[in-house]
N, C-alpha and C positions, 0 to 999 in steps of 0.2 A: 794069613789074614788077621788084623788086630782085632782083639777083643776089644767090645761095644759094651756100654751101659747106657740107661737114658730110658725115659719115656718119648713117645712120641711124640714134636711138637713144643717139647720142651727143650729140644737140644739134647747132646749127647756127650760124654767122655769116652775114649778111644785110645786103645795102647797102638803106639806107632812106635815099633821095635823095642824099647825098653822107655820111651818117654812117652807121658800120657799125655793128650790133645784133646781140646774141645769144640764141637761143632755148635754151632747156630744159628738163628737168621735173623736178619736185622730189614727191615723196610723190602720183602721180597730176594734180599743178597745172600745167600750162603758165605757164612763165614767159618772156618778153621782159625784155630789156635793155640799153638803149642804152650804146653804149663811150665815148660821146662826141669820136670820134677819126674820120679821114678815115681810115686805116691800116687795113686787112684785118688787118695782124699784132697791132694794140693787140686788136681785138676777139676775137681768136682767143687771145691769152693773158687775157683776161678769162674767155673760154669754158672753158679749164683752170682756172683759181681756182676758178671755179664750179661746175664738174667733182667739183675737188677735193676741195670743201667737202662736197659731196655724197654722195660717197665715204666720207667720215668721219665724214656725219651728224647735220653743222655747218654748215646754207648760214647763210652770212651775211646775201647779198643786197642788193642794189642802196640799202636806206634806212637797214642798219645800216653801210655804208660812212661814214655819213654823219651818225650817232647819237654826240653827244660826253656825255663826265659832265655839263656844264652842262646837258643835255637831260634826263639822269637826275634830276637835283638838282629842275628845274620838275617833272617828273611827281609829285614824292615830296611837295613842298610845294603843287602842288595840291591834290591827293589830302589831306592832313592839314585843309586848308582848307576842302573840301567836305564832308568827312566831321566836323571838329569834334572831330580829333582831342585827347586833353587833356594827352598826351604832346610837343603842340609844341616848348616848352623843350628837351626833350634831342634833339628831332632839330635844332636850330639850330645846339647843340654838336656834333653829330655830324657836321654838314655842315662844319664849320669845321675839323674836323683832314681829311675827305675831302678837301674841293677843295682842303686846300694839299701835298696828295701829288700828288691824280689832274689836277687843273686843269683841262685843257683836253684830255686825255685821250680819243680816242675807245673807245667804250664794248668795240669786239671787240680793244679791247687790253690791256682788264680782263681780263686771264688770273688763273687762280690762281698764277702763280706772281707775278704781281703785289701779290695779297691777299695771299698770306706775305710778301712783302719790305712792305709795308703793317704789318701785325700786330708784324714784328719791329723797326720803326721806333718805333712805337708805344710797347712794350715798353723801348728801349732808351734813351729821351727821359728827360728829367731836369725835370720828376719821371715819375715811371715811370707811364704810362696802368698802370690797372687791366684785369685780364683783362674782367671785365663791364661797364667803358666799353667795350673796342674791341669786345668782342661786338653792345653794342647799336648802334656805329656799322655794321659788319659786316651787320648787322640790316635796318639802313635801306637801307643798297645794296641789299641783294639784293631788298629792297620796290620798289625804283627798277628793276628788273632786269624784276619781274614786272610791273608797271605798262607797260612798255618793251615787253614780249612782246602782254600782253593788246591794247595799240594799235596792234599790229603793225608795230611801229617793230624790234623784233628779234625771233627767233627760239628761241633760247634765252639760260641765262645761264650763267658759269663755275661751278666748284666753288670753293664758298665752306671756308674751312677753321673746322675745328671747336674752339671753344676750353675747355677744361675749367674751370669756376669752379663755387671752392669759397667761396661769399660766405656761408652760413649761419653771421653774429656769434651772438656768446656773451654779448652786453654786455646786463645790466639792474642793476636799482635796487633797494637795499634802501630801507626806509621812511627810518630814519636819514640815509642818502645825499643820497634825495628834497631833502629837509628843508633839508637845509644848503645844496642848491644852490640852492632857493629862496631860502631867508635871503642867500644872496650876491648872486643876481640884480636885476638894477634893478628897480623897481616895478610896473613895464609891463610885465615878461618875466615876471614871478613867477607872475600869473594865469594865463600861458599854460602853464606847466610843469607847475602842477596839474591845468589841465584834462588835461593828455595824459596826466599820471600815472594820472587815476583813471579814462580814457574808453577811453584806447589809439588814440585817435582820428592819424590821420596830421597833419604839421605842415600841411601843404596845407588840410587841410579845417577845423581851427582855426585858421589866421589868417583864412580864408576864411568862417566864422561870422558871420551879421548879425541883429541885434537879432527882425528880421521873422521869423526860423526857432525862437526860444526863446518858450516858454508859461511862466511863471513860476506863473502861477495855477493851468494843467491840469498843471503838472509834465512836461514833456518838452521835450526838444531835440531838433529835427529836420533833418536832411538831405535837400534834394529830389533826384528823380532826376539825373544829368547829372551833380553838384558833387562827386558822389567818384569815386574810380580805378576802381570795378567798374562806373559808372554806375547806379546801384541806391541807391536812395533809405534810409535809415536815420532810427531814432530811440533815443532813448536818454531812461528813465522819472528822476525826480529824486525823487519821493515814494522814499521810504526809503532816500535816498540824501543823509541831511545835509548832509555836509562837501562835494558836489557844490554843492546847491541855494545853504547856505552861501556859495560862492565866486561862483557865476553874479548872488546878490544882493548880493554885494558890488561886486561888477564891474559891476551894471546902475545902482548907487549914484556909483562913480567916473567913468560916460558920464555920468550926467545932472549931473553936479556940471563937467565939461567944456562940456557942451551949455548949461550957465551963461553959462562963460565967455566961449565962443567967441562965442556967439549963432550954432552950426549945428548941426545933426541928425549925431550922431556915427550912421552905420549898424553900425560895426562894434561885435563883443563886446569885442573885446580888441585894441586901440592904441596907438600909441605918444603922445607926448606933442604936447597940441591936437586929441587927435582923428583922425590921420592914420593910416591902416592900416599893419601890420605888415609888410613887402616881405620884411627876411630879420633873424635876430639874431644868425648863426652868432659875429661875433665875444663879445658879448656873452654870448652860451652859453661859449662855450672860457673867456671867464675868470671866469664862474660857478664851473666846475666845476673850474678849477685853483684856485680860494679855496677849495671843500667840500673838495678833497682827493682828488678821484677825475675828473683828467684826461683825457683822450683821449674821454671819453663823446659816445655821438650821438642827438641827441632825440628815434631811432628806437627807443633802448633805452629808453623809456617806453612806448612799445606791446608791446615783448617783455615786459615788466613786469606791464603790465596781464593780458595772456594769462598769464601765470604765476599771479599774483593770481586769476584766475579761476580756474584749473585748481584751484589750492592751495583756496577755496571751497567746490570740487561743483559748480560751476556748468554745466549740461549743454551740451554741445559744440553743439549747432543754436546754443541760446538768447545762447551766449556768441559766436558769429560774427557775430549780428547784431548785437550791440550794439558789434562793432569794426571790423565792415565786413569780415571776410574772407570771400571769395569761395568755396576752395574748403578743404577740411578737409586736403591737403596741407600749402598754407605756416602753416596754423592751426598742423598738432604742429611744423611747423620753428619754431617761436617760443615753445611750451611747454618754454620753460627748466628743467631741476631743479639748485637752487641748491645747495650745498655741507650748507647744514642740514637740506634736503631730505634728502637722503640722509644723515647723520647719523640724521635722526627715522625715515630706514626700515630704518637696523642696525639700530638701538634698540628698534623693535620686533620685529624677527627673532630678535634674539640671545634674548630666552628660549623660544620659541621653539623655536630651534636644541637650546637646553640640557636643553630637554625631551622630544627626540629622544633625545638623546646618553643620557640616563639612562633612558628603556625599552629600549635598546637593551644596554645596560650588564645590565640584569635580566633581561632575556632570555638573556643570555650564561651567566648563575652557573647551574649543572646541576651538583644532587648528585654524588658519586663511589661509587659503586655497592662499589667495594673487590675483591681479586680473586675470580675463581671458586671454589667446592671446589672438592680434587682428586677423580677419579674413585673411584679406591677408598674414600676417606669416605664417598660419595654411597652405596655399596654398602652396607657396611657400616652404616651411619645407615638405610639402607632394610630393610635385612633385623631390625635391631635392631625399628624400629619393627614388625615385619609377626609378631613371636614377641608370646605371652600373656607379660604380666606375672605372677608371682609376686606375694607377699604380701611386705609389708616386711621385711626380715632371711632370707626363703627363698631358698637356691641351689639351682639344677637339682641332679639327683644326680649327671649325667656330669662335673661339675666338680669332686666331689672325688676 
């Protein structure tokens, strides 16, 4: 039987054959664990750590001693892998500024005061992370954190700090604008510019369009479950919608005039040249729009566009979410843009309006003037005058001569 030290209450140290072990309890749970050490003293300052922790209502515990980021990192990337998540992209990037701060990092050393000197490294890089990248990095850890607790590899996670971001752009397209950035774009990018223009549709889910999702003859384009960000299937009608239907057959004209060439089955709507799918155009957008004349634009300001376009229509708020895929009626008004002529055409019609306030108000103000009172003794006199018989024309009383 191993020799025991300890108070009661307080937990205990325990020789278990030549290595010394520490018992104690944490929230009702008896806990063991071994010190790995032949030294009564190694195991009895393990038994204060763990005291201590306990005290402050942070045990760490015997597996998060042992819990590195690289550990965090696999839970986050399974998790995204089992689940199908469709955000993988940015957690790749996200993983890539984490592990070259935290590395090898064990994880009860991710303090917050960690994540701030993290945040303001970030911040202070050349070029300057954005406050909603390091958010969304920030994001992923603490995903890595909960994942870490649920497997009971830790127990809790730090205080993550709060980043305030103000990302609601202002950036859309007048028709004109559209126009010219098409006219500059290559041949291949042009098609896609208008679809976004007139769908609102995200860049993601238009390059990602395949022949098999468009009805030409029943007039719709369809989106299946899974293939957009809300995961929620969408369609979008093409009957009374010309200049749409217009472009999808024009586009279905310049695949099969490809599918000539090549002699292969173009699956996509909209690619680059031979057929090959669209990966990214960012350069080719920037020097679009530095020919049209309206620089810095992002292909995202064709969806703020479209919601405007809709708004500006009547189009009722359910009918227009579904046809651009937004989830909840929040980021819908964050994207209902009112343009400058916008608001020009709703003085315009205030101002009369306004003008025809102003002038009942004006009428209502003019009130006759009445002039002064008589004086009292007139009043008398005028009274008693009237209340005596008149006389015949030319007769004076006799007391008056």
């Amino acid at each position: 039987m191993g020799q025991a030290q300890g108070r009661r209450g307080l937990g205990r140290i325990y020789l278990r054959g030549r290595v010394w072990w520490v018992q104690y309890s944490f929230r009702g749970r008896r806990i063991r664990e071994s010190s790995e050490s032949q030294r009564s003293a190694d195991a009895a300052r393990l038994l204060r750590r763990r005291l201590g922790e306990i005290g402050r209502g942070r045990l760490v515990g015997p597996q998060a001693d042992r819990v590195t980021f690289e550990d965090l990192e696999a839970l986050i990337k399974n998790d995204y892998a089992i689940n199908g998540r469709r955000s993988a992209e940015r957690l790749r990037s996200s993983l890539i500024h984490l592990r070259a701060f935290f590395g090898r990092t064990l994880a009860i050393d991710i303090t917050g005061d960690r994540l701030n000197a993290y945040v303001r490294q970030r911040l202070e890089e050349k070029p300057r992370a954005q406050p909603s990248t390091i958010r969304n990095e920030l994001a992923a850890l603490r995903r890595a954190f909960t994942l870490a607790i649920q497997a009971g590899r830790l127990v809790d996670r730090p205080a993550f700090p709060t980043l305030s971001v103000q990302n609601a752009r202002q950036g859309f397209f007048e028709e004109q604008a559209v126009r010219a950035v098409v006219a500059a774009a290559p041949d291949w990018l042009a098609p896609v510019i208008e679809f976004g223009y007139l769908t609102g549709w995200r860049k993601r889910e238009v390059l990602g369009l395949t022949w098999a999702r468009v009805d030409l003859d029943a007039g719709w384009v369809r989106l299946e479950p899974g293939t957009t960000k809300s995961g929620e299937g969408r369609a979008f009608p093409l009957r009374g919608f010309p200049e749409l239907e217009t472009l999808l057959r024009g586009q279905r004209e310049r695949t099969e005039a490809v599918q000539r060439q090549t002699g292969k089955i173009v699956p996509w709507v909209f690619h680059h040249r031979g057929g090959l799918p669209i990966v990214d155009f960012r350069d080719s957008w920037d020097t679009a729009c530095e020919a049209a004349g309206v620089p810095g634009r992002l292909f995202h300001d064709l969806r703020r566009t479209a919601v405007r376009n809709l708004e500006r229509a009547g189009v009722s708020r359910s009918a227009a979410m579904k046809l651009t895929g937004h989830k909840t009626e929040s980021v819908y008004r964050r994207y209902a843009i009112v343009a400058e002529a916008d608001l020009l055409d709703a003085v315009a019609k205030v101002a009369p309006h306004q003008a025809r306030l102003a002038a009942g108000a004006a009428a209502r103000a003019v009130v006759p003037f009445p002039g002064p009172p008589p004086r009292v003794g007139a009043q008398k006199r005028h009274k008693s005058a009237r209340s005596k018989p008149r006389g015949e024309a030319g007769n004076v009383p006799p007391d008056a001569v």
